[in-house]
N, C-alpha and C positions, 0 to 999 in steps of 0.2 A: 504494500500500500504506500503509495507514495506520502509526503508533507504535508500537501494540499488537502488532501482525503481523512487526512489522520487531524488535520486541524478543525476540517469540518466538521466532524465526530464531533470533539471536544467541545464547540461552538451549539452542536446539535443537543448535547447531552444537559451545557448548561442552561439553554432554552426551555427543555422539556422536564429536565429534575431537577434542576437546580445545582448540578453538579459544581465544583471549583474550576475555573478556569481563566487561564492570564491570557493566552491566543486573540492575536489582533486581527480584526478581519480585514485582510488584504483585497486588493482586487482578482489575483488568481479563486482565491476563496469564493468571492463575491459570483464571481461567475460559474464556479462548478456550483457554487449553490442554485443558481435558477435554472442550470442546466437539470438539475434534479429536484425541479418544483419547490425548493425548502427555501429561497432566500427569503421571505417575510419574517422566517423562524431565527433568521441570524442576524439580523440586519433591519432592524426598527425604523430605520432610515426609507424602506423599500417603498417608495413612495407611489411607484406606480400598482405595482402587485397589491399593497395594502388598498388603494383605491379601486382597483380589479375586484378585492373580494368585497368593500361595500356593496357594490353593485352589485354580486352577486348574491349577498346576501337580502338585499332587497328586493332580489327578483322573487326568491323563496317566500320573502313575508308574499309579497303580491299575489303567488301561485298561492298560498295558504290563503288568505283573503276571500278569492275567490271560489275556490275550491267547496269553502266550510261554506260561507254565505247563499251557495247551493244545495248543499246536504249532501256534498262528495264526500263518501270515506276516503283518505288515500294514507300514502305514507313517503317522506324524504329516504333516499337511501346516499349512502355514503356522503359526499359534498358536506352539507354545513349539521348532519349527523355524526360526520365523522370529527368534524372540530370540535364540536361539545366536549369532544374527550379530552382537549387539549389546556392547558395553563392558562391561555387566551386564545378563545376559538377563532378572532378573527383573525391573527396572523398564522392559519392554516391555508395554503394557496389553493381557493377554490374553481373550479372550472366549468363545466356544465352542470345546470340544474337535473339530479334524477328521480325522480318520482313513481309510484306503483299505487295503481289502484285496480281495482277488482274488472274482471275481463270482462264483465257484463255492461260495464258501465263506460267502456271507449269508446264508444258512439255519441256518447252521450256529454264527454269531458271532451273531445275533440270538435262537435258541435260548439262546444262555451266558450273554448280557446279560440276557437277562428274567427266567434263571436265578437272577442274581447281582443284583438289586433294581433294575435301570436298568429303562425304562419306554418303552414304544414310542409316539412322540407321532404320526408321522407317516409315512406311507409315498407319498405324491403324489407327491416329486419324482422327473423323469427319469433323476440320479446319486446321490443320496443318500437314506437313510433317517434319520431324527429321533428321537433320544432325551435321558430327563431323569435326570439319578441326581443326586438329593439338592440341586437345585432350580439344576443347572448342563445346560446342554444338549449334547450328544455327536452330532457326524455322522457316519456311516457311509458313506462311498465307497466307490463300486465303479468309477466314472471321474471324470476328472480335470473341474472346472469351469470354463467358459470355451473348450473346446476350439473354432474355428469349424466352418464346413462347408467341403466343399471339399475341393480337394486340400491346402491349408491344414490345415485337420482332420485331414485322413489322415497328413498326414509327421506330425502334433502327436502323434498315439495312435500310429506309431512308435515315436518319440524317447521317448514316455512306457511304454512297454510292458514297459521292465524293472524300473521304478520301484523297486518292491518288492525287485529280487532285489538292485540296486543297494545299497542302504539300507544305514545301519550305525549303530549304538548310538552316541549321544551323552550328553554328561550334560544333565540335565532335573533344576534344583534339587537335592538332592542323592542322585537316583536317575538313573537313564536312562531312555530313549526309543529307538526307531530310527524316524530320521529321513532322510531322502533325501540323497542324494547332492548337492556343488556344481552340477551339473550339471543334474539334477533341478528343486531346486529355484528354480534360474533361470527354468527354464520355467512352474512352477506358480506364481511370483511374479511376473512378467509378464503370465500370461493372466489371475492375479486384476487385477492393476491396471488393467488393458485394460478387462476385463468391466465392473469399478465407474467405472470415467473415465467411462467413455461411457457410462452407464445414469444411478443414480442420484447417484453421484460419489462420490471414496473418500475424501478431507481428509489430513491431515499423519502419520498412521499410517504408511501405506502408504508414503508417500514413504520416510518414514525406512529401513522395511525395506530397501525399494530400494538408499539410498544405505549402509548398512551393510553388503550384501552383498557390493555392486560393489567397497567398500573392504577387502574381507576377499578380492578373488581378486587375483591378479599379474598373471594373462594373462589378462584375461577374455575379450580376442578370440580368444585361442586355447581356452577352454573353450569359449564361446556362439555366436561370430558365423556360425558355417560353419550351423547350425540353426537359429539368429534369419532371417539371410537367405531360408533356404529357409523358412519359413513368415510371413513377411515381419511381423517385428517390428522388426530392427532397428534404422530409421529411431526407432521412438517407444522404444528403449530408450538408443537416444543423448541423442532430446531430456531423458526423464527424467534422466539422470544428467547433462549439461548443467544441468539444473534444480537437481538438489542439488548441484552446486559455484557456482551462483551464488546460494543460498539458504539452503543446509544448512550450509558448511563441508566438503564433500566433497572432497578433493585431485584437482587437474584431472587428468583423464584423455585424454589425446591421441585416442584410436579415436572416444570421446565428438563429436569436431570443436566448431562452434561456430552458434549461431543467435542470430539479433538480440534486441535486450532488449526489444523489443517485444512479439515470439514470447512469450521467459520472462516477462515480467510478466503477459500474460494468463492464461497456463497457469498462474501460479502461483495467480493471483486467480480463477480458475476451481475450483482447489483448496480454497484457503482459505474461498473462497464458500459450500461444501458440506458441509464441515466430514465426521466420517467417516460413512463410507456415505450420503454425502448427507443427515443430520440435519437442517442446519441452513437449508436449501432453503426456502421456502416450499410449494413443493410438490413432492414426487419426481416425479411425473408429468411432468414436464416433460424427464424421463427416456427415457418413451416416444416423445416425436418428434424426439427427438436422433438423427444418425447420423454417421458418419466415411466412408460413402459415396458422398456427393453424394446418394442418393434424395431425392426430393420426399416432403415432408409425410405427406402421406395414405399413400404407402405406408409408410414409416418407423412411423406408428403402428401400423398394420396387422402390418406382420411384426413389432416389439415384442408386440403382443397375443398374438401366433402364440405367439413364445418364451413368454409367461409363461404362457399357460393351458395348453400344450403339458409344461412342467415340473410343473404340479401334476396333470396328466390326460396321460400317455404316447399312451393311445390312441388319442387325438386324431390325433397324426401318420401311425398306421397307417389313421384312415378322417379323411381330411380334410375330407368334408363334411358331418360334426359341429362344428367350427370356430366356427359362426356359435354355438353353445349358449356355447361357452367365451366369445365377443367376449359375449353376453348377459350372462354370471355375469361376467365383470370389469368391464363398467358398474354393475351391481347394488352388486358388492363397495365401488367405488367412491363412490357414490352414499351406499351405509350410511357411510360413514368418512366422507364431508363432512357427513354430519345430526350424526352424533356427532361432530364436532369433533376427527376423527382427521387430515384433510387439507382442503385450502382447494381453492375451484373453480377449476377452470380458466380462466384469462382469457388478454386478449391479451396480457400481459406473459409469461406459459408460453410462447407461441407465440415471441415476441420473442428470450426468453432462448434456446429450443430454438434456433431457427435461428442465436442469436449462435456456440453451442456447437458446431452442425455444421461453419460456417462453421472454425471452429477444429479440432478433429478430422477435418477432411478430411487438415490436413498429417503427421497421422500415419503415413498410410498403412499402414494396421493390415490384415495380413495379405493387403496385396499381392504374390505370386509371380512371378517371372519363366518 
């Protein structure tokens, strides 16, 4: 881990616990910090990010406003649910509005929204619909993202089934929101991190979330782990929070156990490397032949393909031997973004890096069942 990295840490740790720390924030600093979503968390100065999330958080009251004053159930997920957890939620870097309300009722909240100046951008994906109000983008849930297949899947949309009824008003800058329950949100902060780990990778964002939550429950094996187990996260929500007590400043937690510094330095430099949502990558694609299940290559690419053309084209999965149209339009898509200078081609270095990274999320053992 380079200076830079290791300063950041220390910067990060005394943000979030309070940790000691003399580390002056440099401009190297400054900038690997927004490269990885966190500089509002270092740097109080962050004038524009900090102006970024009022807005954002204002969009939230408005969405809540409107919502309730119709007699919408719904619920906030991650964004400004997730800063609640935090020392001061506003200097969490917030980014799109994400919402879930009951599937009966999108006809019905999509109606209000178009009503009320939001703007329908997109309807492809398999859980979500896509809107703009006033040049901030808004998602519309109707299930939860990340859920796997599986008997995995099934207990996941159990556990998540009452979500909404669970839910209860928090404060949201100096309005409210309802936001999910401790409980809840465990889940929904898990399977995001799960999904961006092993795809295109998530950076020190999400970490944080993580290690702010965990330090906000008392028993967390007594809230999580009877549900972690049975849809087999467990394992990789130890290592995370292992990760932020030898990184973050996060007070050890015994249930956590302990894994070699060989482990945490990769996974952390796996993080760092990607910076959020994988930005900072050479190439995201290198995304697609990643897995945490041992598959070989070609299949790994292959059902990557599946999931992503399958989320912007549902019908796909009801006639699966349309399939080959989808692998056609996401070489195309591809293809355009390395002419335009959107993404770099593919080489053996993607290949290299995939396999480093499977190699590595094997020991997660992400959503293995007993």
């Amino acid at each position: 881990m380079t200076e830079t990295y290791e300063n950041l840490m220390q910067l990060l740790s005394a943000a979030l616990f309070n940790a000691p720390c003399n580390t002056k924030l440099t401009e190297e600093i400054r900038t690997e910090a927004k490269k990885q979503a966190v500089l509002s968390l270092v740097d109080t100065q962050a004038s524009a990010t900090l102006a970024q999330n009022i807005r954002v958080i204002h969009e939230h009251r408005q969405l809540h406003e409107l919502l309730t004053a119709n007699g919408i159930p719904y619920v906030i997920l991650k964004g400004c649910a997730s800063a609640s957890y935090y020392p001061v939620p506003e200097r969490r870097t917030l980014g799109d509005v994400d919402f879930l309300v009951y599937e009966k009722d999108l006809n019905r909240v999509d109606a209000l929204l178009r009503d009320n100046g939001y703007t329908l951008e997109s309807k492809l994906c398999d859980h979500h619909w896509g809107y703009d109000h006033d040049g901030r983008t808004l998602e519309m849930h109707w299930r939860i993202n990340g859920i796997p297949e599986g008997e995995s899947g099934r207990l996941t949309e159990e556990y998540m089934s009452d979500v909404i009824e669970q839910a209860g008003l928090k404060k949201c800058g100096s309005g409210v929101c309802v936001m999910p329950s401790d409980f809840h949100h465990g889940i929904i902060c898990i399977l995001h991190i799960a999904r961006h780990m092993t795809s295109s990778g998530m950076g020190l964002r999400h970490l944080c979330d993580w290690a702010v939550f965990v330090n906000s429950n008392n028993d967390f094996p007594g809230l999580l782990q009877a549900c972690f187990e049975s849809i087999g996260v467990m394992e990789f929500a130890r290592q995370l929070t292992a990760l932020c007590t030898r990184y973050l400043g996060l007070p050890k937690q015994p249930w956590a156990g302990e894994y070699s510094e060989a482990f945490l330095s990769d996974l952390i430099e796996d993080i760092l490397s990607g910076g959020n949502f994988g930005r900072k990558k050479t190439t995201v694609y290198e995304g697609v032949f990643t897995n945490s299940e041992g598959k070989g290559r070609l299949l790994t690419g292959i059902r990557s393909m599946n999931k992503i053309v399958c989320n912007y084209w549902p019908i796909l999965r009801k006639v699966p031997v349309l399939l080959p149209l989808g692998w056609l339009w996401f070489c195309v898509r591809y293809l355009i973004r390395v002419i335009t200078g959107k993404r770099k081609m593919l080489s053996a270095k993607t290949f290299r890096e995939a396999d480093k990274r499977s190699e590595l999320y094997e020991k997660f053992r992400l959503f293995e069942t007993q």
